[in-house]
TORSEKOL-926813 format. One record per residue: residue in one letter; x, y, z of N, C-alpha, C in turn. Coordinates in steps of 0.1 Angstrom, whole numbers, padded with zeros to 4 digits, always signed. Layout:
N
aXYZXYZXYZ/...
# end
This chain:
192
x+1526+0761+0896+1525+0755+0883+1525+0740+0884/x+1514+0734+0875+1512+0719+0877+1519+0712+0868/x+1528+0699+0869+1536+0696+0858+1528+0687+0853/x+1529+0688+0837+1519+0681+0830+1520+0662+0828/x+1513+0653+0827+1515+0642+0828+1524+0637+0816/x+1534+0628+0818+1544+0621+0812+1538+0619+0800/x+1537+0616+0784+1533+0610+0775+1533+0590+0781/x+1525+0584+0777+1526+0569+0784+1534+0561+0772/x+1542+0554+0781+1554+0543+0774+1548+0533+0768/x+1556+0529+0758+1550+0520+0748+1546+0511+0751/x+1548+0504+0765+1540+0492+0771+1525+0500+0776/x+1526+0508+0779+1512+0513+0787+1503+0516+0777/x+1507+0521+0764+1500+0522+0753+1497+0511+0746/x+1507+0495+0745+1503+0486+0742+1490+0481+0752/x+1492+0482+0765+1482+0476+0777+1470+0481+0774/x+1472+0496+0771+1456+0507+0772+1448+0500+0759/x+1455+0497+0748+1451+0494+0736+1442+0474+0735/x+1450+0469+0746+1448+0454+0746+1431+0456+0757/x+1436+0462+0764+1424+0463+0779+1413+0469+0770/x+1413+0481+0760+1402+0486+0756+1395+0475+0744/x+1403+0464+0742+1398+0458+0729+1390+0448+0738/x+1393+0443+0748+1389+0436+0760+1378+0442+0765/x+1378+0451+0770+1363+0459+0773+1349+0466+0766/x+1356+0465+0751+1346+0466+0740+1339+0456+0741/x+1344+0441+0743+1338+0427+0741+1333+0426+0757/x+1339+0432+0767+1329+0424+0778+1327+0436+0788/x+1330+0451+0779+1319+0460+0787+1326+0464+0801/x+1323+0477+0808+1332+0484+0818+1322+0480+0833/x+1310+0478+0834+1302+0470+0849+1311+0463+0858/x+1312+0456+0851+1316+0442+0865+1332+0441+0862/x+1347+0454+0856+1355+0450+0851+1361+0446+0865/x+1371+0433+0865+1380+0430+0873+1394+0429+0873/x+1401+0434+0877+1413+0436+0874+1421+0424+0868/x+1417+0409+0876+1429+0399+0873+1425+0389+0862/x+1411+0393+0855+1407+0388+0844+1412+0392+0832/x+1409+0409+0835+1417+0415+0822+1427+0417+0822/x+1440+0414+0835+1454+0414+0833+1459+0404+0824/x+1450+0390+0830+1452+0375+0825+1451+0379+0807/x+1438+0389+0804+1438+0388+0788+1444+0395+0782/x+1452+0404+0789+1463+0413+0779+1474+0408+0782/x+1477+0401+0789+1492+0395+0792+1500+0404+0800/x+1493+0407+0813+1499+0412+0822+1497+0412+0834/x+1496+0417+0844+1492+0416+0861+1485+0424+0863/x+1476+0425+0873+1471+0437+0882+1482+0450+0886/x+1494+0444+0888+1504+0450+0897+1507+0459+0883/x+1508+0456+0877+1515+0463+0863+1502+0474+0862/x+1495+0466+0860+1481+0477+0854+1479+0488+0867/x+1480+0482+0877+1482+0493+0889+1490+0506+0886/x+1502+0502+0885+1514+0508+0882+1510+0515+0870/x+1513+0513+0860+1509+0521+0848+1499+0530+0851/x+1489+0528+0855+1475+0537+0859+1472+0544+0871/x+1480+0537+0878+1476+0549+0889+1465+0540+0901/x+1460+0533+0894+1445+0532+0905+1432+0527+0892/x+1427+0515+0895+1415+0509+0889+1408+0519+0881/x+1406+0531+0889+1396+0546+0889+1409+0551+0872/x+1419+0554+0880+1432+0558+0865+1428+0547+0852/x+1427+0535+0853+1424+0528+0842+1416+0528+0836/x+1400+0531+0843+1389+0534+0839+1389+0545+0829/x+1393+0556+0841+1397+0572+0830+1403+0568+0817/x+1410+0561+0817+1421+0560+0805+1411+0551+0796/x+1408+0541+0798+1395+0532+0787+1387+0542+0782/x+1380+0549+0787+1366+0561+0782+1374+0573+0773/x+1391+0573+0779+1394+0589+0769+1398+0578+0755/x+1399+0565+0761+1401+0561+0742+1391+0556+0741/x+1380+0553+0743+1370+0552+0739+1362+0563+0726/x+1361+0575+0737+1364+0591+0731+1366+0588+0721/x+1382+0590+0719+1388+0591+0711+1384+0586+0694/x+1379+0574+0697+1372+0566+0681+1359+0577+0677/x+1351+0584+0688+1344+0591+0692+1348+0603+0678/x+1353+0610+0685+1362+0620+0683+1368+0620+0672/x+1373+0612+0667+1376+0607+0651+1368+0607+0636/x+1352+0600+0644+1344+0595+0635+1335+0606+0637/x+1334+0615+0645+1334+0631+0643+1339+0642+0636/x+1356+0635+0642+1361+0649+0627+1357+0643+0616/x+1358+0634+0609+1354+0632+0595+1338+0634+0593/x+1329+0643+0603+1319+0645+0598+1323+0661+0598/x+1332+0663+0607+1334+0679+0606+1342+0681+0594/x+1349+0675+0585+1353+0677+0577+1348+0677+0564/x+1329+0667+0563+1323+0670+0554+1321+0684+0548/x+1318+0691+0560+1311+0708+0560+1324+0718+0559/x+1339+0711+0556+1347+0721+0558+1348+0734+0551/x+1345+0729+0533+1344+0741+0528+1331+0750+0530/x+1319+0742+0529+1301+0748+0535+1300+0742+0539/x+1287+0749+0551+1278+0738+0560+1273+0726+0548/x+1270+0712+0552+1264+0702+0542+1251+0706+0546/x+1246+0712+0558+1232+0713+0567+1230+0700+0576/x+1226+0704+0585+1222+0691+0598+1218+0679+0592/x+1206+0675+0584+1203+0668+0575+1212+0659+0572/x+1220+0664+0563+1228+0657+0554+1239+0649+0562/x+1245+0656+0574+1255+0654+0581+1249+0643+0593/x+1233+0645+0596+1231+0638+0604+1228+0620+0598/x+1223+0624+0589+1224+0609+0580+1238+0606+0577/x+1250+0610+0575+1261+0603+0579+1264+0600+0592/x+1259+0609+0600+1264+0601+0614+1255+0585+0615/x+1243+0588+0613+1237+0578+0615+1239+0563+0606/x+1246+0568+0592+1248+0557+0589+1260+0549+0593/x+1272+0559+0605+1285+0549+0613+1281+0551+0621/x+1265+0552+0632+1262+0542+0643+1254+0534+0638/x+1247+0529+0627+1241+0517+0625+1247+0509+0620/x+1265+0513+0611+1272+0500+0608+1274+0487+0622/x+1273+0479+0616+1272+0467+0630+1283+0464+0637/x+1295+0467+0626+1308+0466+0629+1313+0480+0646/x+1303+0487+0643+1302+0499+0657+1295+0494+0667/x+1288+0480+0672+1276+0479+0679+1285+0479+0695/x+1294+0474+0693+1302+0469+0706+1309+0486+0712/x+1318+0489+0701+1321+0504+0705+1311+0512+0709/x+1298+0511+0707+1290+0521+0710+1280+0515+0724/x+1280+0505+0725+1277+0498+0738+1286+0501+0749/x+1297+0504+0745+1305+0508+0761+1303+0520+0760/x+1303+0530+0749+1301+0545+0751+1284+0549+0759/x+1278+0537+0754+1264+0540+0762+1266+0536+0781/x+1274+0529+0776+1278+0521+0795+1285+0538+0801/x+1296+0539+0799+1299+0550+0800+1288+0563+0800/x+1283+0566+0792+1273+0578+0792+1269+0576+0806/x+1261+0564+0810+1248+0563+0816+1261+0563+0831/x+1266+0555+0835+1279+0555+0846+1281+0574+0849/x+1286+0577+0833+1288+0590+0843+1274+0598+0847/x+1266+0599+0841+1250+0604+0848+1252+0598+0865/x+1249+0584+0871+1248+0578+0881+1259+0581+0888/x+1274+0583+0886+1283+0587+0891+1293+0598+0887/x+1291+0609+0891+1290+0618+0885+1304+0625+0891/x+1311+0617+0899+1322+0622+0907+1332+0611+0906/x+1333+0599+0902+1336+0586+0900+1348+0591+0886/x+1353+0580+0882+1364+0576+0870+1354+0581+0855/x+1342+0583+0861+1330+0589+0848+1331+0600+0844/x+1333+0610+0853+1330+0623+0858+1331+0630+0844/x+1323+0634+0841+1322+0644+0826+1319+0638+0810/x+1320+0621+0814+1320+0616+0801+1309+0623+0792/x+1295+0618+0799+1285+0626+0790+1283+0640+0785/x+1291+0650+0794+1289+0660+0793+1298+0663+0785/x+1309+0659+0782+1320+0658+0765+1315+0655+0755/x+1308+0641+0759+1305+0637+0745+1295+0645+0740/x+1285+0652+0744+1273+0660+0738+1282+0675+0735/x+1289+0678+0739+1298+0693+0739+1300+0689+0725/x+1308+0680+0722+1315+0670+0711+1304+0673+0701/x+1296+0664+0698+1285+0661+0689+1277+0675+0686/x+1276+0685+0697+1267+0698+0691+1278+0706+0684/x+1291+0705+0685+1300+0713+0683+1300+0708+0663/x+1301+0700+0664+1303+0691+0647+1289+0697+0638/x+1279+0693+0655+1261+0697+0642+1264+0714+0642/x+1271+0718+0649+1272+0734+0646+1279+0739+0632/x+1289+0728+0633+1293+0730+0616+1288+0730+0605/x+1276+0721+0605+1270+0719+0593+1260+0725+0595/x+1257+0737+0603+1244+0749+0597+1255+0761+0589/x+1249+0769+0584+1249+0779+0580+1259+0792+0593/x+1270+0799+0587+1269+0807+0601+1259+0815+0603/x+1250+0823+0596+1237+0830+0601+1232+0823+0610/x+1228+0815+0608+1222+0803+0618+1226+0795+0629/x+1239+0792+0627+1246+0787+0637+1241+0793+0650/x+1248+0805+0659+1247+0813+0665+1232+0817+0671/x+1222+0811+0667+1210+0821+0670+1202+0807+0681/x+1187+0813+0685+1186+0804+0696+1178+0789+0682/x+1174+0793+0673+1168+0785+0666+1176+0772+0662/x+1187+0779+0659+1202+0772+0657+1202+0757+0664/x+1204+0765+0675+1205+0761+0689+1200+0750+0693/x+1184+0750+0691+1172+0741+0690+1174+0732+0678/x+1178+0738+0669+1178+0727+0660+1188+0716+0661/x+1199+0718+0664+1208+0707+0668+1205+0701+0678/x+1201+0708+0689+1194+0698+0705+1190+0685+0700/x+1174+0690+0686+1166+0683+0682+1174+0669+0675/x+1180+0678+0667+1191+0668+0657+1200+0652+0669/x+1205+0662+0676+1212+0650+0687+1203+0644+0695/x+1191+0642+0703+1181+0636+0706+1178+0628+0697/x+1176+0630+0687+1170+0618+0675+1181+0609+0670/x+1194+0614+0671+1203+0605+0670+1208+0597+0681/x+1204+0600+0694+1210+0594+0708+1198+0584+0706/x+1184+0588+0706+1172+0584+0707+1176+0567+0701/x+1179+0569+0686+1178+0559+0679+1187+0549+0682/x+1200+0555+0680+1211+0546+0689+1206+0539+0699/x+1200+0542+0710+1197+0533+0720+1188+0524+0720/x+1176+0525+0710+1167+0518+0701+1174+0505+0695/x+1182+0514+0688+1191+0501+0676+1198+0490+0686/x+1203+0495+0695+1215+0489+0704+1206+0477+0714/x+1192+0484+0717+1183+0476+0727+1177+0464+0719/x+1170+0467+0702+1166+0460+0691+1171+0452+0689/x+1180+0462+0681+1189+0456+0667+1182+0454+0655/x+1172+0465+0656+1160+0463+0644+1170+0475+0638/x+1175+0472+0628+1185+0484+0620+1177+0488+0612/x+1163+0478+0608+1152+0489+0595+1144+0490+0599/x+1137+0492+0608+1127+0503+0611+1137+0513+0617/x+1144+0514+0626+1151+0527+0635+1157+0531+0625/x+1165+0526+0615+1169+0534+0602+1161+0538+0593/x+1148+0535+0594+1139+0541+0584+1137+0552+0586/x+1134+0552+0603+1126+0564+0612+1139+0575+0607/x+1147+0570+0615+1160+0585+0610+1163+0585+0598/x+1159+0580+0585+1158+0584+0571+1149+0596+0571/x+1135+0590+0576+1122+0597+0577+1128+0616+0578/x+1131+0612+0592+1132+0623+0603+1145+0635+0596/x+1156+0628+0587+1164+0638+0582+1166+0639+0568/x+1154+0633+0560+1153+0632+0551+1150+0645+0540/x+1149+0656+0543+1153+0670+0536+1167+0676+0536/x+1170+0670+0541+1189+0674+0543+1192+0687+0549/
# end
């Protein structure tokens, strides 16, 4: 039997929260430990400690990263709670809180992330991307129909749905052309 990990103490939770606001603004590539101790107000030795290992801090940045993830998801899962709204409808909300600008930095480390865990796939990454899409087909599964849900067309339709939403994201993020790539995904989910 494996004993489950401690809940983290209110300093580790202050640090996770200081280091992730820090790494939104300067991104997880090149992080160094004694830069971002210096900017949360604390040491390597502490952040050691608390985390386990550079690789433990990492893990721990991406599951709260997630997390805002995961959030701004259920509130799409909860559009559809009493009916599906339909892919459509649900996907033009998503797309209008990744084109708020106020998201551009949060969604830039989740793309750092994505692309990290692809290239290292055994690393402090290990499964990011393969969550976050489990995540996002799970939500577009809510807003079909159950007839539908379940079938291979279903299936394909959401694929399609999340590709044009990843698509644009990385468009917007590479641009920052918010009206054409917002036009195109008006275009594109514009029947609801």
């Amino acid at each position: 039997m494996t004993a489950e990990a401690a809940p983290p103490s209110a300093r580790q939770a202050e640090l996770l929260e200081a280091a992730y606001q820090y790494v939104i603004e300067h991104g997880l590539a090149d992080l160094s430990l004694r830069p971002l101790a210096a900017a949360v107000g604390s040491s390597p030795r502490v952040l050691l400690y608390l985390f386990g290992s550079k690789d433990g801090l990492v893990r721990a940045l991406l599951a709260r990263a997630r997390l805002d993830e995961l959030q701004m998801l259920e509130r799409m899962r909860d559009l559809g709670a009493d009916r599906p709204a339909g892919l459509g409808a649900v996907a033009a909300q998503v797309w209008t809180w990744l084109a708020a600008p106020e998201h551009r930095a949060l969604l830039t480390l989740w793309v750092e992330g994505y692309s990290r865990s692809l290239l290292n796939p055994d690393g402090p990454w290990a499964g990011f991307a393969r969550a976050t899409v489990e995540d996002w087909l799970a939500v577009l599964a809510g807003a079909q129909p159950a007839a539908e849900r379940h079938t291979e067309a279903g299936r394909a339709e959401r694929a399609l749905v999340l590709a044009v939403l990843r698509g644009a994201l990385l468009d917007l993020l590479a641009t920052g052309d918010a009206d054409r790539v917002g036009a195109a995904v008006n275009r594109q989910f514009a029947d609801g």
